[in-house]
N, C-alpha and C positions, 0 to 999 in steps of 0.2 A: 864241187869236190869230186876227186874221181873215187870211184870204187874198186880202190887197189888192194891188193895183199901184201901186208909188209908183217915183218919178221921182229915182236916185240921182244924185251927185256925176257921176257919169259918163254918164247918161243912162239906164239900164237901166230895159227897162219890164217885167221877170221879173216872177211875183209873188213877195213876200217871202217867202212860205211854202214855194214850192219851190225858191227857194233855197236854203233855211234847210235841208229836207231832202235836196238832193242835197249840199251839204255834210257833213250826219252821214253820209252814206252811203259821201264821199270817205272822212272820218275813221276809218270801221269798217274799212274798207279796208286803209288804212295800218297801223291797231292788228293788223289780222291777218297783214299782210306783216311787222310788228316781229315777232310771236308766231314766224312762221314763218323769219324771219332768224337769231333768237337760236334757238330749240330748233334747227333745221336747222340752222345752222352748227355746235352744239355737239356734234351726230349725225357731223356730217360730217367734224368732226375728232376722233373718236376717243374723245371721255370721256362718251359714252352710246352703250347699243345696243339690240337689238331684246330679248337675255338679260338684261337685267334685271329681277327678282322682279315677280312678278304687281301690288303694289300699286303701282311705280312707272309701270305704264304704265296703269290705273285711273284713278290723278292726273292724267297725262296727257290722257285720252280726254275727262276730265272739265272739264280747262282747256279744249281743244281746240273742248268741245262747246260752250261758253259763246261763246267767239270766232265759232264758224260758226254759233251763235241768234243773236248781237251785228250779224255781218253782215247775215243773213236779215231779221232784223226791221226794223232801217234800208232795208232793199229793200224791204219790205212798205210800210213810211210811204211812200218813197219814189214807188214807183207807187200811191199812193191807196188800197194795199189795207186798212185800218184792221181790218178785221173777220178779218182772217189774222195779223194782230199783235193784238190782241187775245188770240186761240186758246192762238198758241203762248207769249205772255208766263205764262200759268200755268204754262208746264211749265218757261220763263225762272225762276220764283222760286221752281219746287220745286229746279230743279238749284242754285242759286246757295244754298240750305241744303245741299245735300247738298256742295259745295263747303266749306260751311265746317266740315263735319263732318270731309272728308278730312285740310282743313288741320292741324285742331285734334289729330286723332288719329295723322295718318302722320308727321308732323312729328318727333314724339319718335321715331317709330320709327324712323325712318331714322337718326335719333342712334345709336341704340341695336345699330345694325348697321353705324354707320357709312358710310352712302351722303349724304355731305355732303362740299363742297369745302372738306379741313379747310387747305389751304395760304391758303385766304380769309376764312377764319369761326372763330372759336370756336365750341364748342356753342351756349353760351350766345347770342351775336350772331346763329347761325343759325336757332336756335329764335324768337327775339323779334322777328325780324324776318318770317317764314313766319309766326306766329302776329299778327303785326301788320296785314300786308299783308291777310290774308285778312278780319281781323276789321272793318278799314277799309271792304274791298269790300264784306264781306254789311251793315254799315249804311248805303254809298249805297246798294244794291243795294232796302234796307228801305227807305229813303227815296221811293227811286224807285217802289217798287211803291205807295207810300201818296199821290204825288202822281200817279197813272196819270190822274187827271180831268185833273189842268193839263199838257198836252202839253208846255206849253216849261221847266216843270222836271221832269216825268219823262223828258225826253229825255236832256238837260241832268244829271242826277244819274248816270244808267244809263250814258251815256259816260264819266261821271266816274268811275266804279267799277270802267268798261272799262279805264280809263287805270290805274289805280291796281294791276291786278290784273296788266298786263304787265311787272311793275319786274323778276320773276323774269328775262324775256328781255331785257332795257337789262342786267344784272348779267353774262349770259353774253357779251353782242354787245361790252362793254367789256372783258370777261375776255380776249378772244379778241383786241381790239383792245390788249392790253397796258396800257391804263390801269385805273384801281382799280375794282372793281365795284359803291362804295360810292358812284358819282356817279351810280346809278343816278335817282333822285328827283331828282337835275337835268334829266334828261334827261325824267323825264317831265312836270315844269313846263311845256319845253316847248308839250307839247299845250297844256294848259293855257292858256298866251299865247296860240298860235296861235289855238284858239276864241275866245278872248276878243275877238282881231282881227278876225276872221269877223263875232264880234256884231256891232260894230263896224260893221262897212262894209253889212252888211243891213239890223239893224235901228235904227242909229245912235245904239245906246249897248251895255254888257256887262250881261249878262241874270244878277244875282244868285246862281244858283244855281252858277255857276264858280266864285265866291267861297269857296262851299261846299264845292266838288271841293278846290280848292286847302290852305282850312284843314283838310281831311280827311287832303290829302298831309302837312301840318305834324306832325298829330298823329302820324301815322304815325310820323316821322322821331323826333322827340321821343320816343313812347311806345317804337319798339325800343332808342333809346338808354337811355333809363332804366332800361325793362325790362333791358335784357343785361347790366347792372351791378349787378342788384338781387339782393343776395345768395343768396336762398331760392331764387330761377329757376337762377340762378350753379352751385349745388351740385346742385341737380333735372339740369340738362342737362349737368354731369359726369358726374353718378352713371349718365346714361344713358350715354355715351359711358365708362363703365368708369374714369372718372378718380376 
């Protein structure tokens, strides 16, 4: 993209491109206030604590750490440091496998010990849904590291994966607010609009690869419903859960 000055609806003589970037950098922003709204509140009233088994707080550290590279990196675009984002994006898409490894593995376990909100979830729905989410994120997450040349869909992807991967915190921040925790993927559309507006008003149209964020969300939703109804998963995430 070049880093031109154009002359918006409104008069602005920004250039497009740092526009463009201290917007991702609002949006990293807010995705790490929702992270720290939803686990924090849930901390705060009582149904997590500091004594919980070594691998839930692993999990944790490991979300945590995604969000605070997620932030970091949009600050590095942000003030023009390209060559410090660059650095640390390697260690961006070893942690986001080492993410999906957690996902793929602790997931059952936690069935299996029972550290799941069973007043919310069946096994089965809690399983397909943790195993969906993650599997979502590490293929924008893929995406994004394979278009790292094209700046405005590796931004664009790597947010989208951002968004995708905070559904666990819209599920508590709703729990907590009394309504279902199943409207979380509304909530993260959302974003989703919002950026698309953003395009919008910057670059004066929506930049493709949202599209992509979005039908990413679709599959999501789609694939844990399927999945949590699919017999052989159905009996697997009983059988863990002792049913």
């Amino acid at each position: 993209m070049n880093d031109q000055v154009i002359e918006s609806a409104r008069g602005s003589s920004i250039p497009v491109e740092a526009r463009e970037r201290r917007f991702f950098l609002y949006m990293a922003i807010v995705l790490a206030l929702t992270i720290l709204g939803g686990f924090g509140g849930w901390f705060l009233k009582g149904n997590s604590s500091f004594s919980a088994p070594w691998w839930v707080h692993v999990h944790a550290v490991s979300n945590m750490a995604w969000i605070a590279l997620f932030v970091a990196q949009t600050h590095f675009i942000s003030g023009g440091d390209a060559a410090t984002h660059r650095r640390f994006g390697r260690w961006g898409f070893l942690l986001a496998i080492w993410m999906l490894f957690l996902g793929v593995v602790l997931t059952p376990y936690d069935i299996a010990v029972h550290r799941f909100p069973t007043a919310f979830f069946t096994p089965a729905l809690f399983l397909a849904m943790d195993w969906m989410n993650i599997l979502m994120f590490a293929l924008l997450v893929l995406g994004g590291w394979m278009m790292r040349r094209r700046s405005d869909w590796h931004r664009r992807l790597m947010m989208s994966a951002t968004i995708i991967i905070i559904m666990p915190a819209w599920g508590r921040l709703l729990i907590m607010a009394g309504l279902p925790g199943t409207l979380s993927a509304q909530c993260l559309l959302v974003y989703f609009i919002v950026a698309m507006i953003a395009d919008w008003r910057i670059r004066g149209r929506t930049h493709p690869a949202w599209y992509v964020g979005v039908a990413g969300l679709v599959l999501m939703v789609v694939g844990l419903v399927l999945l949590s109804e699919f017999p052989p998963l159905v009996r697997y995430a009983d059988a863990l859960n002792g049913g």
